[in-house]
N, C-alpha and C positions, 0 to 999 in steps of 0.2 A: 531527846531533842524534839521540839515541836513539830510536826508533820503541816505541810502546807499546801493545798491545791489551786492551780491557778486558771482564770477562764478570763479570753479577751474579747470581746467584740468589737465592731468596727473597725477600721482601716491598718497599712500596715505601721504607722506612725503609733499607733494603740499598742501592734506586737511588739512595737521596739520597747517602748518603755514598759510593758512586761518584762519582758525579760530583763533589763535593766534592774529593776525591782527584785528580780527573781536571783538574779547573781549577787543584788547588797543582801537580801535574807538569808540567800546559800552559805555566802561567807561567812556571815553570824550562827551561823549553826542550826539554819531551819531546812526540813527533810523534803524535798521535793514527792509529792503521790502524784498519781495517773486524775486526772478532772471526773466525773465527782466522785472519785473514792470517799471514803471515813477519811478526815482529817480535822487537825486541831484549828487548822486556818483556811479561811477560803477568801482568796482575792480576784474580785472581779473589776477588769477596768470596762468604762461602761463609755457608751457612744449616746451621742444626742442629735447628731446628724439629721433625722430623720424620728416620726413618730416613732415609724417598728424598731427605733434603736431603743427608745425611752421603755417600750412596752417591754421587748427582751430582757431589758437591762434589771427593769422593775422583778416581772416576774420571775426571772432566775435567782434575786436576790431571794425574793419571799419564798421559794420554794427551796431553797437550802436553806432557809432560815426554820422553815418548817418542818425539813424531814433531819438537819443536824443543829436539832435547839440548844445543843452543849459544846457548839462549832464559835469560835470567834469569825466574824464577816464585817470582809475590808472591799468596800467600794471608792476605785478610786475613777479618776480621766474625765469626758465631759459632761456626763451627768452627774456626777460628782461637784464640778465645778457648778452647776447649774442651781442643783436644788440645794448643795451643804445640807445645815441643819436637818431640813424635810425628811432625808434619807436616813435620821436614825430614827425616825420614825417608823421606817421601814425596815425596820431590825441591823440595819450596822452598827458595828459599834467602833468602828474606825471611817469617817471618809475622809479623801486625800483626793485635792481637783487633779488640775493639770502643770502645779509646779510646787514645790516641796517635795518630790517623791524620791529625791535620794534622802529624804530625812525619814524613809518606811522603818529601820530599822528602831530606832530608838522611838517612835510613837507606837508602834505595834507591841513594842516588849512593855511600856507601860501600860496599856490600856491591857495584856496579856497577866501585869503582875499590880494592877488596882481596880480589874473591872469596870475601871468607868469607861461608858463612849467616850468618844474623844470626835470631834469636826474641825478638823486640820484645814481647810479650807480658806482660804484669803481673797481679797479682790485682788484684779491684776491690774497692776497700775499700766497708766501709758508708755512708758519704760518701764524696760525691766533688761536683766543677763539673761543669756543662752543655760538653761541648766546642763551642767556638767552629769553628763550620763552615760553609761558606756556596755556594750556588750561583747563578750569575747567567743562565746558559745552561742549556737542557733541549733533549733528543733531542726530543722534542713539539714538533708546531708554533704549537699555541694553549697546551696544559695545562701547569703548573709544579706538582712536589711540594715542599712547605715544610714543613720538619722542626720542630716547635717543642719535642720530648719525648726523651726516653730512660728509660729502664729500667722495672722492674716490682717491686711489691712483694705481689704476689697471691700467692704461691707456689701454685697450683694444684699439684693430686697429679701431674697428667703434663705437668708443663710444666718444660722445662731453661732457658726464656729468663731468668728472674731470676737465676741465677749465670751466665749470659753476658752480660748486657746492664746488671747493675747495679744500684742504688738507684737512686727516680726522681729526674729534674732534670728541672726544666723550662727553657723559652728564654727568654731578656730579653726583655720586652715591646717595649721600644725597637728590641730587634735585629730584632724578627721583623718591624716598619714598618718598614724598614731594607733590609729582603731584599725586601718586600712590592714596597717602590716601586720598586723595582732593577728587580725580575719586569715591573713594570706597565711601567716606561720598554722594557722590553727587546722589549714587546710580547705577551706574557702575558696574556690574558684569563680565566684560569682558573686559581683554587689551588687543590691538592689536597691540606690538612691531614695531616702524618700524626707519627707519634712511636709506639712502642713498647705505650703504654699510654695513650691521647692523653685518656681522662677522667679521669687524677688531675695533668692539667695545672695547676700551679700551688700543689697543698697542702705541696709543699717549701719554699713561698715563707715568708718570714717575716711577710709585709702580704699581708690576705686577694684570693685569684686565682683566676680559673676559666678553664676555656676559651671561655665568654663572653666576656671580655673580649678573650681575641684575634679573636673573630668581630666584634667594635665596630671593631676595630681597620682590620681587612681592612671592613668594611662601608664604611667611610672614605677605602680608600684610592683615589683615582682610576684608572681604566680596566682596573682589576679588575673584571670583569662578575659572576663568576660565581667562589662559593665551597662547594669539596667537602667533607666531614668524611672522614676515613679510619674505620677500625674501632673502636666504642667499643663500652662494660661498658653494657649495659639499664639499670645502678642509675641511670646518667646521664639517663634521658629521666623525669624527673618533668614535673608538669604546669606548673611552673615554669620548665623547661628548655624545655619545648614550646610555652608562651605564650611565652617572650623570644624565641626562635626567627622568629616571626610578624612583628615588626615588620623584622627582618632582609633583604632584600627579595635580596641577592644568594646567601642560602644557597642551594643545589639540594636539591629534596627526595627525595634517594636517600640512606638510612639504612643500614651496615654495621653490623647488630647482633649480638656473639656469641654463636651460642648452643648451642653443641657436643652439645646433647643436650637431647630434649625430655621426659625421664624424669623425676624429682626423684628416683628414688633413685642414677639414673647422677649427677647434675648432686651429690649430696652425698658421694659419693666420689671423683666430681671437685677437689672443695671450689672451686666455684663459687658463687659471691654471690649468688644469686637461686634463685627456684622457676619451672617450665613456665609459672604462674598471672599472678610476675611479669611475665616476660618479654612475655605478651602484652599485660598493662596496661600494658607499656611502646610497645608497635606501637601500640597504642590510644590514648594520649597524643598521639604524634607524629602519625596519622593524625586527629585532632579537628582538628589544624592544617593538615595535607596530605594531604588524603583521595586523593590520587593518588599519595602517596610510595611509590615502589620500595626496596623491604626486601630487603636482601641479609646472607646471614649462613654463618657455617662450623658445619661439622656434622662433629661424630667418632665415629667407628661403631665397637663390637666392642672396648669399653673394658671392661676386666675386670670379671666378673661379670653383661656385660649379657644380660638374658634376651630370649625372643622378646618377650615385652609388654613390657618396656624398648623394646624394637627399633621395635614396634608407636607405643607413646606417644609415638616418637622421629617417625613418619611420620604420624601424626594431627596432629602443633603446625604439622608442616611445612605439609599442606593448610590446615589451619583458616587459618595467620599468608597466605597466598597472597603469598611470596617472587617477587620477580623474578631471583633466582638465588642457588644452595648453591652450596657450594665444599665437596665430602666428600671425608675423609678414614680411612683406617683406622686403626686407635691403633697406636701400634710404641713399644713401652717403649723410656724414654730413659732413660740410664743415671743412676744416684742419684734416682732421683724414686722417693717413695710407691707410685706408681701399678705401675712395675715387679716389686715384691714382693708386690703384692697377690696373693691365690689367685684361682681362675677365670680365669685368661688366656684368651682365646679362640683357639680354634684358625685358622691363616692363612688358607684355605680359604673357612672362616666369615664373616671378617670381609671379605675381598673380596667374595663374595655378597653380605655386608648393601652394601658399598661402592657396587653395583651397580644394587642397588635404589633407594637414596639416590638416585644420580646418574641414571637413568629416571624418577623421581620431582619431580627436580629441575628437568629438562625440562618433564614435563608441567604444572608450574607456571607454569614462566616463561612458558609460551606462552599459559595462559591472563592471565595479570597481560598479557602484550602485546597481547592481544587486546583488553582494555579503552580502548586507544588507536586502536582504528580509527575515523573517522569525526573524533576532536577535533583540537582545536589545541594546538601545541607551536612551544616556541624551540630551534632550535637552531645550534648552533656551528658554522659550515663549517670543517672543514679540509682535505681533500684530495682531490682528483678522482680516483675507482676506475672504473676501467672509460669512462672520458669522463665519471662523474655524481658529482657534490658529496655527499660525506658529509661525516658528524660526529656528534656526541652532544645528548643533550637532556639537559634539568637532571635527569632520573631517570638520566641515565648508557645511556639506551637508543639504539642505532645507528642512525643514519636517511640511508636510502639518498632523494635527490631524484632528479627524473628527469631524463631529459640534457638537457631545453633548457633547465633551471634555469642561471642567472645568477648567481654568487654572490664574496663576495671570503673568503677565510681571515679567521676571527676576527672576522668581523662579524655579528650572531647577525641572523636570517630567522626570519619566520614561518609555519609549514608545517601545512598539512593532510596527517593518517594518515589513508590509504588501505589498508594494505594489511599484516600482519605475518607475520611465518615464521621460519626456522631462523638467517637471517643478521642480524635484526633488522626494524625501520621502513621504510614505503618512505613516499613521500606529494611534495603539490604545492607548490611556491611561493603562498603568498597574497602 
């Protein structure tokens, strides 16, 4: 049987449909190897998010193309969608964008049994269906990601995902208790929500839907313990959102909110949906209900035009909101966006400095947010003995190292006293 290795990069919406991919191959009788072993097939879904996705995505291709020249290579996801054709250029001889991919099986066994490339690649039209895709196994030993979303209709000035990824669809409600209970039988104690664009889940529906309803849903279903949100839009945390929340008893209170700039004059030539003022009445909402909620969010630095008090405004939200962790990035115009033609580009230089500071910055936050857990009690998820001692995550998503005579089983949540925090996360005792 054919041997297959798989590499993903970008977001968790990329993992999912790996492995989706990975369970239609499996079943057809293709042999799963360790990334980069020797294999007959190498599939890479590639990210376009960002320059350094395009640059990763490129050079990983050419360099297994180069050291296994007798390897078939399958690039599929948003650079895939972006350049088609271009990329067999670049030695695939399979790409597959970001919809067809339950059709991997029967394009790979051709282009496997007549050599030619094949560019599976299509435009995506203004409609389209939710692709039917499904995962039952996850590399995680407790945590499952469960895709309920696709596309985007924000068009943001610097953003290329909505002509890769699509008009939004959401997931059958049926399908997503479907997958739900699949995860929980499989031994799953943990879902982590995710989709494209995961708060305009449901306004494609024809019968009114929110991503409320699939939190009832997952609320529901047995030996789901614990339920994640992936990265949403601030416009979604009204006080309505954050009261329904409350009665919800398996959400974790760790919030991904975007907020890529703490300016209002960056954030309106972004053409982002909110104001700096928003966004923190949005932390504010969610924290009336989870005054311990861990706030995590991306931040984009050195977006054209931004001035030092841009810069400044951008690291006073950051202090004030007290994040438990940024994800910064520097802006790299993407090709056909707004934002690439704008005047005042900042120089490269520039904008890694500011990147720098962000990310020092970003640090000394988390550590203070960490700090606020020494002394209390928390739940958390055992999964895997480091070093002889049980770790795992707490429902803010915070690492907690127990100590070694702790006792514990995978996926059965303990109750722990914080003793103690630093650079690697939580430490703390069995109660």
């Amino acid at each position: 049987m054919p041997t297959i290795a798989y590499h993903t990069l970008g977001c968790k919406v990329n993992q999912y449909d790996t492995q989706a991919m990975e369970e239609l191959l499996s079943a057809d009788g293709f042999t799963k190897v360790p990334f980069p072993e020797e294999a007959d097939v190498y599939l890479i879904n590639t990210c376009t998010v960002t320059g350094t996705g395009d640059r990763k995505s490129l050079q990983l291709a050419r360099r297994l193309k180069r050291e296994h020249p007798g390897s078939t290579l399958v690039l599929c996801g948003c650079l895939a969608q972006l350049r088609g054709e271009q990329l067999l250029s670049a030695g695939a001889d399979l790409v597959i964008g970001t919809q067809g991919r339950s059709d991997i099986v029967p394009l790979l066994r051709r282009v496997l049994s007549t050599g030619v490339p094949c560019c599976a690649v299509e435009p995506l039209p203004e409609k389209m269906p939710y692709e039917s895709l499904h995962v039952t196994a996850h590399d995680d030993h407790t945590r499952a990601v469960l895709k309920i979303q696709e596309g985007c209709r924000n068009r943001c000035s610097y953003c290329v995902i909505p002509s890769v990824r699509g008009p939004i669809r959401s997931r059958d409600p049926e399908d997503i208790r479907a997958e739900a209970k699949a995860l929980a039988a499989a031994g799953y104690r943990e879902i982590v929500l995710t989709g494209i664009h995961l708060s305009s889940y449901g306004k494609d529906f024809s019968s009114p839907a929110s991503l409320l309803d699939v939190l009832k849903i997952l609320q529901d279903t047995d030996g789901i313990l614990r339920v994640r949100l992936g990265s949403l839009e601030p416009g979604i945390a009204t006080q309505q959102f954050a009261d329904s929340l409350r009665s919800l008893t398996k959400i974790c209170p760790q919030f991904h909110l975007a907020l890529q700039s703490g300016s209002d004059g960056v954030l309106r030539r972004m053409r982002r949906q909110y104001t700096s003022a928003g966004y923190m009445d949005a932390l504010s909402r969610l924290r009336s209900v989870f005054p311990l909620a861990a706030f995590t969010t991306d931040v984009l630095t050195g977006f054209p035009g931004e001035t030092e008090d841009e810069f400044r405004e951008t690291k006073d939200l950051i202090r004030k909101a007290g994040f438990a962790r940024i994800h910064v990035f520097p802006y790299s115009p993407r090709p056909g966006t707004p934002a690439a033609e704008m005047p005042g580009q900042i120089p490269e230089d520039v904008k890694q400095g500011r990147a720098r500071e962000l990310i020092a910055l970003g640090r000394e936050v988390a550590s203070c947010y960490q700090r606020q857990w020494i002394g209390r009690e928390t739940f958390l998820l055992p999964e895997e003995k480091v070093e002889g001692c049980w770790e795992g995550y707490s429902p803010e998503y915070l690492r907690v190292r127990l100590n070694p005579e702790a006792e514990c089983t995978s996926g059965v949540p303990v109750r722990v006293l914080v003793r103690q925090a630093g650079p690697r996360g939580l430490s703390g005792v069995l109660l």
